[in-house]
matplotlib code that plots the C-alpha trace (Angstrom):
import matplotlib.pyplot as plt

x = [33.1, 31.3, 33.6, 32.4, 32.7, 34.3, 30.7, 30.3, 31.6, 27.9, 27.4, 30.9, 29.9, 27.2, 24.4, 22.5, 21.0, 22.1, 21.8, 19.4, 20.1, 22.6, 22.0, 23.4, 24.3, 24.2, 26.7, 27.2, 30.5, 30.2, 31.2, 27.7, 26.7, 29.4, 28.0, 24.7, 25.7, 27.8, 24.8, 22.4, 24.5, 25.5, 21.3, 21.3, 23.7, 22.2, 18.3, 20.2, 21.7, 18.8, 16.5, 19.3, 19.7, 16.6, 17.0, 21.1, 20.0, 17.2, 19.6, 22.6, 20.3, 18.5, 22.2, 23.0, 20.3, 20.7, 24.8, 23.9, 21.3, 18.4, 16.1, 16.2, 17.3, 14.5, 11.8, 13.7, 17.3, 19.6, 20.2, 23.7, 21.4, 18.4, 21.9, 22.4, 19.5, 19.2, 23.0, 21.1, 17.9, 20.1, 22.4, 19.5, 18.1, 14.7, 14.9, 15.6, 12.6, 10.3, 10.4, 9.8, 6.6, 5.1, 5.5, 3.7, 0.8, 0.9, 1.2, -1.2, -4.1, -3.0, -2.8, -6.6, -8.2, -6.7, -8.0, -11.3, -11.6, -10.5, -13.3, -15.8, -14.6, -14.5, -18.2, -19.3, -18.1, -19.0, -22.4, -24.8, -26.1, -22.9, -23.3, -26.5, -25.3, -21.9, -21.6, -23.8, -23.0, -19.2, -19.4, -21.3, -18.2, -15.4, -16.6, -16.1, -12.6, -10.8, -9.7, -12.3, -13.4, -11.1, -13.2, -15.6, -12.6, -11.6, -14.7, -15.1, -11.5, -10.3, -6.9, -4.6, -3.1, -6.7, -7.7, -4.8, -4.8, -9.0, -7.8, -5.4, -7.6, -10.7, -8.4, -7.0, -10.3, -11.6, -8.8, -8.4, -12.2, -12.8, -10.2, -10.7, -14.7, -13.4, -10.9, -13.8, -16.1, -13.9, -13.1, -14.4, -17.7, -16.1, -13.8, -16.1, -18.1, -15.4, -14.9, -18.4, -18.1, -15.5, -17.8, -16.1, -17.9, -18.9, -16.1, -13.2, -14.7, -14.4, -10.5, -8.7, -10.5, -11.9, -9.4, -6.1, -7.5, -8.5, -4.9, -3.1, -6.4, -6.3, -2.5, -2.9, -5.2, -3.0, -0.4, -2.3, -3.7, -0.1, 0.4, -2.9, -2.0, 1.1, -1.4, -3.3, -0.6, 0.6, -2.9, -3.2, 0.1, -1.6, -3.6, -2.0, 1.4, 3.5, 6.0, 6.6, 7.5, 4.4, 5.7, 9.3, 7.4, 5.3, 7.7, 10.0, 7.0, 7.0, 10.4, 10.1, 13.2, 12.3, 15.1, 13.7, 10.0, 11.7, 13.7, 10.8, 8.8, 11.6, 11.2, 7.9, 8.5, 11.2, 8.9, 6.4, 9.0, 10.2, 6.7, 6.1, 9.3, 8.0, 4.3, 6.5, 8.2, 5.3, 3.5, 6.6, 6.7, 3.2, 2.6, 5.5, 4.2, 3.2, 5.1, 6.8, 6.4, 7.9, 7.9, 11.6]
y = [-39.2, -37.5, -35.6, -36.1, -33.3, -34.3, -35.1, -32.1, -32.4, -33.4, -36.2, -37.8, -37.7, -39.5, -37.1, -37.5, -34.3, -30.5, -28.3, -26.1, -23.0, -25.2, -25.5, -27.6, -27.2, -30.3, -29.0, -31.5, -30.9, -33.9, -33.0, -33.7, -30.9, -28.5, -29.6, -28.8, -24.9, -24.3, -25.4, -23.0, -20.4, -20.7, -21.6, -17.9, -16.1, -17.7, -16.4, -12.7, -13.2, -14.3, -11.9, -9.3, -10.6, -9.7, -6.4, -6.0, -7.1, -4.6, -2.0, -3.1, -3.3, 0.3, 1.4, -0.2, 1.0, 4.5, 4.1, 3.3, 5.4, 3.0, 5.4, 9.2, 11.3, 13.1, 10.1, 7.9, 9.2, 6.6, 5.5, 7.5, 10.3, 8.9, 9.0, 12.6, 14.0, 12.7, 14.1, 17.5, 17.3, 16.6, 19.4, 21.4, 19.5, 19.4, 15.7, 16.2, 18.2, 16.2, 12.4, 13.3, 15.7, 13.1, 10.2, 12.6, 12.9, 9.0, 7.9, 10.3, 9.3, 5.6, 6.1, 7.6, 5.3, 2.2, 2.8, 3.8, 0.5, -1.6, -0.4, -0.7, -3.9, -5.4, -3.4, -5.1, -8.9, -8.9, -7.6, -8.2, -4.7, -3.3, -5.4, -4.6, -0.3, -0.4, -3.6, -2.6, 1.3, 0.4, -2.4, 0.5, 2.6, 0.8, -0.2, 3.9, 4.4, 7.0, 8.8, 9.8, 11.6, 14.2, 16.9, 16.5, 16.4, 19.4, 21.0, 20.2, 21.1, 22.5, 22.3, 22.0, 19.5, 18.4, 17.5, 15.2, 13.4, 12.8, 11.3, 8.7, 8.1, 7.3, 4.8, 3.3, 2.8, -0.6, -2.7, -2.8, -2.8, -6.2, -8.3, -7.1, -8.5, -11.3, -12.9, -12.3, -13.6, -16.5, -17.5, -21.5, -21.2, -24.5, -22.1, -20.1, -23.1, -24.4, -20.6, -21.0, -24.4, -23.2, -20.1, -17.2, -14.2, -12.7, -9.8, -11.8, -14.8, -11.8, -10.4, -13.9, -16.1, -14.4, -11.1, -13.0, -15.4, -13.4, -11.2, -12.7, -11.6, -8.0, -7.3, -8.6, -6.0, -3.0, -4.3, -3.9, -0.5, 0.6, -0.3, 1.6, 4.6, 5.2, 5.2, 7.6, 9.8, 9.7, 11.4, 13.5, 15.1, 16.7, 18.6, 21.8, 20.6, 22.8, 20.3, 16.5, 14.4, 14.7, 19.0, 17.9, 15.7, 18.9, 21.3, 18.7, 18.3, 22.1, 22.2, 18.8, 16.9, 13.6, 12.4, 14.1, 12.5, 9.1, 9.7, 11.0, 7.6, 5.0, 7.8, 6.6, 2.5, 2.7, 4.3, 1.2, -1.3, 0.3, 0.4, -2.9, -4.2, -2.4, -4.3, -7.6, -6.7, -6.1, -9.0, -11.7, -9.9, -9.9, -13.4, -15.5, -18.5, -18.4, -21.4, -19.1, -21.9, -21.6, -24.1, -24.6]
z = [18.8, 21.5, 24.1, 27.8, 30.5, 33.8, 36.0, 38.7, 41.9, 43.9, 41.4, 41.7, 45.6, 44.5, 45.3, 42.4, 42.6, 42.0, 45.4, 44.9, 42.3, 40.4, 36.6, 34.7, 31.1, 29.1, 25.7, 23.0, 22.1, 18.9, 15.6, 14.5, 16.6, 14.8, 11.5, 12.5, 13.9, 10.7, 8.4, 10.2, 10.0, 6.0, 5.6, 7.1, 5.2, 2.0, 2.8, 3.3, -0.2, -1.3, -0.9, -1.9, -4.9, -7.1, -6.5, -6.7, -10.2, -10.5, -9.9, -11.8, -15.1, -14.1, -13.9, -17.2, -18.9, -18.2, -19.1, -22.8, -23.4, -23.4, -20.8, -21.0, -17.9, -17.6, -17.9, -15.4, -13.8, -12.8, -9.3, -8.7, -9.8, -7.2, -4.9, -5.4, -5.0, -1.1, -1.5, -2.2, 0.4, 3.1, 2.2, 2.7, 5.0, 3.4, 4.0, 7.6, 8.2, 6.2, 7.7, 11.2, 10.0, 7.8, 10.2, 12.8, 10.7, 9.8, 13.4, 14.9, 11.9, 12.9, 16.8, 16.7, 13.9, 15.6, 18.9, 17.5, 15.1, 18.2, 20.5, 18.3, 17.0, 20.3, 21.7, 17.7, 19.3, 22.4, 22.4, 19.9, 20.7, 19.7, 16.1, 15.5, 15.9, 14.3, 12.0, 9.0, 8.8, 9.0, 6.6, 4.0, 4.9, 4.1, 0.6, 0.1, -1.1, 1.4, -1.9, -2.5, 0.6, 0.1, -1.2, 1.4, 4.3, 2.9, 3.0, 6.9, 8.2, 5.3, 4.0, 6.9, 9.1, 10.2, 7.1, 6.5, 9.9, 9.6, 6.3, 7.7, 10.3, 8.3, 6.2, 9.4, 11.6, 9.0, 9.0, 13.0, 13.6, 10.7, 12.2, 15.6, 15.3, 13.1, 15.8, 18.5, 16.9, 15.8, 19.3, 20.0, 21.9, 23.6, 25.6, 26.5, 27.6, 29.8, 31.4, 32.2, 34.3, 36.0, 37.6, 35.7, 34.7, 31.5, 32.3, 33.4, 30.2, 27.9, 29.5, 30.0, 27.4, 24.5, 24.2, 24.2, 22.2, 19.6, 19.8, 16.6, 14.7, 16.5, 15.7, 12.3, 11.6, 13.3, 11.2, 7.9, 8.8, 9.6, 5.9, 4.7, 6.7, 4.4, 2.0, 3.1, 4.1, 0.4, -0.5, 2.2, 2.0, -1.3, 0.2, 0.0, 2.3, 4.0, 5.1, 4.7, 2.2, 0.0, 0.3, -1.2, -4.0, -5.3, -5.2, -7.5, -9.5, -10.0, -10.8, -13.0, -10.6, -11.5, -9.4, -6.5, -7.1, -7.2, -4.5, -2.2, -3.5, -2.5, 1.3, 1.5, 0.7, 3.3, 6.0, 5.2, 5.6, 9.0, 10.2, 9.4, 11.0, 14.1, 13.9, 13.7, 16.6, 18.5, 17.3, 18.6, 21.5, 22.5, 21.2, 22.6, 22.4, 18.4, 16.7, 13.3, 10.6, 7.4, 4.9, 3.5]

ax = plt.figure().add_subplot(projection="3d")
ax.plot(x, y, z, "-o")
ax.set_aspect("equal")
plt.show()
């Protein structure tokens, strides 16, 4: 049974309109609608436990193992050891001093590459000037793994923090430049078509038509180089590091901590997933309008 609300005071008069700046609020108080809040919010809490569940159960049976003996110590320590050795680093605070220098280097080498691949991804879809100088030297580039330009990056800025950051950056510049000149290129010429009857010009055709068109594309692309430039920063905080995570992970190497190597891996996973979260966020906020379908 539905419940109806007492009808405001300017329809009872018969006004049949609200005065200006009056909203009204149409709230279906039915139990149908109750039912329907309830089984969104259970549908909720069951995709949380969901995805917390695979690895609750990873962990329980790392746990086990390690309780009867099945994995040695020193091969693979168990997570309450995993748990005290981040007791340890941030005793010290070694771990305090290393997440803010490695995501320095990772966002700098991802701030610089990212801007570079997005200019020349757009200059590379716009003009076919700009593909014919960029397209095929960048496309023999980024079949080169970045690993392997180590050596020679040393050998240019040798083996400080320039080195690591023209690391990252190398890794991050293909990603943002291919979907960048992909989602230009990949606009429908039948828009452009229709910018053209209407009088505008290639500039303002290129800023209101083909660029926010070709945004899901662009972010898409900064969101998989944020991905590749914890990648890279995983190789290029081997390059003799000072400070940073990859610094913690030798010095446990030295020392043979395995817990302290595992614990500085699971570091790095956790600064990917944050960064990611962060490209999400960015991408829902500068694409409002995107329907989010997800097939139940």
């Amino acid at each position: 049974m539905t419940v109806q609300q007492p009808a405001p005071s300017f329809l009872a008069s018969g006004a049949g309109q609200p005065p200006r700046g009056v909203k009204l609020d149409l709230v279906d108080l039915s139990p149908r609608a109750g039912q329907t809040l309830a089984r969104s919010r259970f549908s909720t809490s069951a995709r949380f436990a969901s995805r917390a569940l695979v690895p609750a159960l990873l962990l329980a049976v790392w746990q086990a193992s390690s309780n009867f003996g099945l994995v040695a110590p020193e091969v693979l320590p168990s997570p309450a050891e995993i748990i005290a050795a981040y007791a340890e680093l941030i005793r010290t605070g070694e771990l305090q001093a290393a997440i803010p220098a490695s995501l320095a280097r990772a966002l700098t080498g991802l701030a610089l590459g990212a801007s570079v691949g997005l200019v020349l991804g757009l200059f590379a879809g716009l003009w076919r000037v700009g593909e014919e100088l960029f397209d095929a030297p960048l496309q023999m580039l980024r079949t080169i793994p970045f690993i392997a330009m180590i050596p020679l990056f040393i050998i240019w800025f040798g083996i400080g923090e320039q080195a690591k950051i023209a690391l990252i950056f190398g890794a991050t510049i293909f990603p943002v430049y291919l979907n960048t000149y992909s989602g230009v290129r990949g606009v429908d010429q039948k828009l452009i078509e229709a910018a053209q009857v209407f009088g505008l010009s290639h500039g303002r055709i290129a800023t209101r038509v083909i660029i926010p068109t070709a945004l899901p594309s662009i972010l898409v692309g900064l969101r998989f180089a944020a991905g590749v430039s914890l990648l890279a920063l995983v190789a290029a905080e081997q390059i003799n590091a000072r400070s940073g995570i990859g610094f913690i992970l030798i010095n446990a190497n030295q020392n043979q901590r395995t817990d302290i190597i595992i614990a500085g891996i699971i570091v790095y996973a956790l600064l990917g997933i944050a960064i990611d979260l962060v490209m999400r966020v960015v991408e829902r906020l500068a694409l409002p309008w995107r329907p989010s379908l997800v097939l139940a």
